[in-house]
C-alpha positions in Angstrom: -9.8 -73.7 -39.6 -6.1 -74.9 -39.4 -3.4 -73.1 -37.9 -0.8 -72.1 -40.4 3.1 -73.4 -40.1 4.8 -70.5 -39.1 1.7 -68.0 -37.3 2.2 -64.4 -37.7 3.1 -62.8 -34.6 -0.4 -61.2 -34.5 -2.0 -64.6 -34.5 0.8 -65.7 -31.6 -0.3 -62.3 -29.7 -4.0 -63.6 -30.3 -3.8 -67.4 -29.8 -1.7 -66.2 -26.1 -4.7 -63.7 -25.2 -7.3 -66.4 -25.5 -4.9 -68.7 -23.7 -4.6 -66.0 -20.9 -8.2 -65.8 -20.8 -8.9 -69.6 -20.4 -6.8 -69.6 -17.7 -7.8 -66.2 -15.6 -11.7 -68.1 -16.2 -10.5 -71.1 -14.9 -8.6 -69.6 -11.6 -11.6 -67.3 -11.0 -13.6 -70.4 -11.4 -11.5 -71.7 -8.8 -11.8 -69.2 -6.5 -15.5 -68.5 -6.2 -15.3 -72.1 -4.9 -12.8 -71.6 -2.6 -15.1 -69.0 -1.2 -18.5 -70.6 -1.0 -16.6 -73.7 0.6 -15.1 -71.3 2.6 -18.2 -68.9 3.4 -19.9 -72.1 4.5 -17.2 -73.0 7.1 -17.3 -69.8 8.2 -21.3 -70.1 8.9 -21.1 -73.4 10.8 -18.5 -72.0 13.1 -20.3 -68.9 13.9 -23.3 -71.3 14.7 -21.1 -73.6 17.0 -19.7 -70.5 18.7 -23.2 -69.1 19.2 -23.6 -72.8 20.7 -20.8 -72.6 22.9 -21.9 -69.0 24.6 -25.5 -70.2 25.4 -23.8 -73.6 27.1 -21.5 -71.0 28.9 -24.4 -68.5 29.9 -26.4 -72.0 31.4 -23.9 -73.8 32.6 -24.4 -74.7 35.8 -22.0 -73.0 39.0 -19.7 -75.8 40.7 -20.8 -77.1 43.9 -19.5 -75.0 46.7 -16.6 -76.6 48.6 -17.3 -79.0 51.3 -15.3 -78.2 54.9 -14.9 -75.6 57.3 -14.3 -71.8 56.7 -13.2 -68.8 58.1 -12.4 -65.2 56.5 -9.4 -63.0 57.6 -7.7 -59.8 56.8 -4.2 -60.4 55.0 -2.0 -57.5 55.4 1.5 -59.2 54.5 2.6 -62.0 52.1 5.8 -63.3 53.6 7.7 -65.2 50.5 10.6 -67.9 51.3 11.9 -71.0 50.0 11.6 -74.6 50.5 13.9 -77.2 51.1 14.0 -77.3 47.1 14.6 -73.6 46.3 10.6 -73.2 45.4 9.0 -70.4 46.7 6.2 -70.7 49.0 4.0 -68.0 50.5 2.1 -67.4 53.8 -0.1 -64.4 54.3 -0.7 -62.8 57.8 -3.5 -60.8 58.9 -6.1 -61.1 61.6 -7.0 -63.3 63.0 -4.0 -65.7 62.1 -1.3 -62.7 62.8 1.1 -64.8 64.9 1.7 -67.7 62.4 -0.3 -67.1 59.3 -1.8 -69.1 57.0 -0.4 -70.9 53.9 -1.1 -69.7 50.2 0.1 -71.7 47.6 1.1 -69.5 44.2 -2.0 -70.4 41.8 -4.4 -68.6 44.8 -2.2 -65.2 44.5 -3.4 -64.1 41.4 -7.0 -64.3 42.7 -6.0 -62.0 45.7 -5.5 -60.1 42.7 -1.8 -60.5 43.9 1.1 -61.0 41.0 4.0 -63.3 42.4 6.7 -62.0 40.5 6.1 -58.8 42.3 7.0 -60.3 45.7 10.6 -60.2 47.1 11.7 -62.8 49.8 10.6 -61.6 52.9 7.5 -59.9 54.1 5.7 -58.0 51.6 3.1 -55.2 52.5 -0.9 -55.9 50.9 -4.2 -55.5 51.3 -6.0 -55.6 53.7 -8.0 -58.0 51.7 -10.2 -60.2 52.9 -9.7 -63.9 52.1 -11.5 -67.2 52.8 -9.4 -69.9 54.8 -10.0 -73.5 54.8 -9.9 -75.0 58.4 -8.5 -78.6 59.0 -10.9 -80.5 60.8 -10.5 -80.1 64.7 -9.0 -82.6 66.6 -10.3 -83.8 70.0 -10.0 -81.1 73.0 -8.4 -78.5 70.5 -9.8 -75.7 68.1 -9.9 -75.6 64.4 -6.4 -74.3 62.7 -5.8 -72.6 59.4 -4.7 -74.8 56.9 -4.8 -72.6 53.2 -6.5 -69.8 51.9 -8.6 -70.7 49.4 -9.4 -67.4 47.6 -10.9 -63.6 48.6 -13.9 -63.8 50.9 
């Protein structure tokens, strides 16, 4: 069959449907690839994921910190600056009421304390119990506060 010189416009209307058609095959072609590639992704992620929770529900607890400890009671965060303009933080409760005990700012949130919150000066909490890490003693003296650590 030859295509005549000058097509009708029928035959244009026809020869651009089929055209159409070629093309909408091809794309949808296209894209039922796009998704088994894809639906196969998606299935080896979900199976690395289910990986990952088991590791996370067997992994192993970290070794328990080495040193000395002692709990006490904070009842105040006191919040000034350093020679730099940083703030620092020391909480006071019993036993260490007198001089309190030093907390740096990544242990406030797990006193379930929010730093921005805190003003400069002493700022009510608690009482909540926290876990202090002593410094070794020295020779003739008793043990002394040097951070808390976390809640008891």
């Amino acid at each position: 069959m030859t295509t005549p010189a000058n097509p009708t416009p029928q035959e244009r209307a026809e020869q651009f449907r089929t055209e159409i058609k070629s093309l909408l095959d091809a794309l949808d072609t296209k894209i039922e690839s796009m998704r088994a590639d894809l639906s196969a992704d998606l299935e080896s992620l979900r199976a690395e994921m289910q990986q990952i929770r088991e590791g996370l529900t067997h992994a192993s607890q970290p070794a328990p910190a080495t040193g000395n400890f002692a709990q006490m009671m904070i009842d105040t965060i006191i919040m000034t600056t350093n020679d730099n303009g940083k703030p620092v933080y020391k909480a006071t409760g019993e036993p260490y009421q007198k001089y309190g005990v030093r907390v740096w700012d990544e242990v406030l949130p797990k006193l379930g304390i929010d730093p921005a919150t805190l003003t400069p000066g002493k700022n009510p909490v608690g009482p909540i119990a926290a876990r202090v890490l002593m410094n070794e003693p020295e020779e003739g003296k008793t043990t002394q506060p040097r951070k808390v650590i976390g809640k008891a």
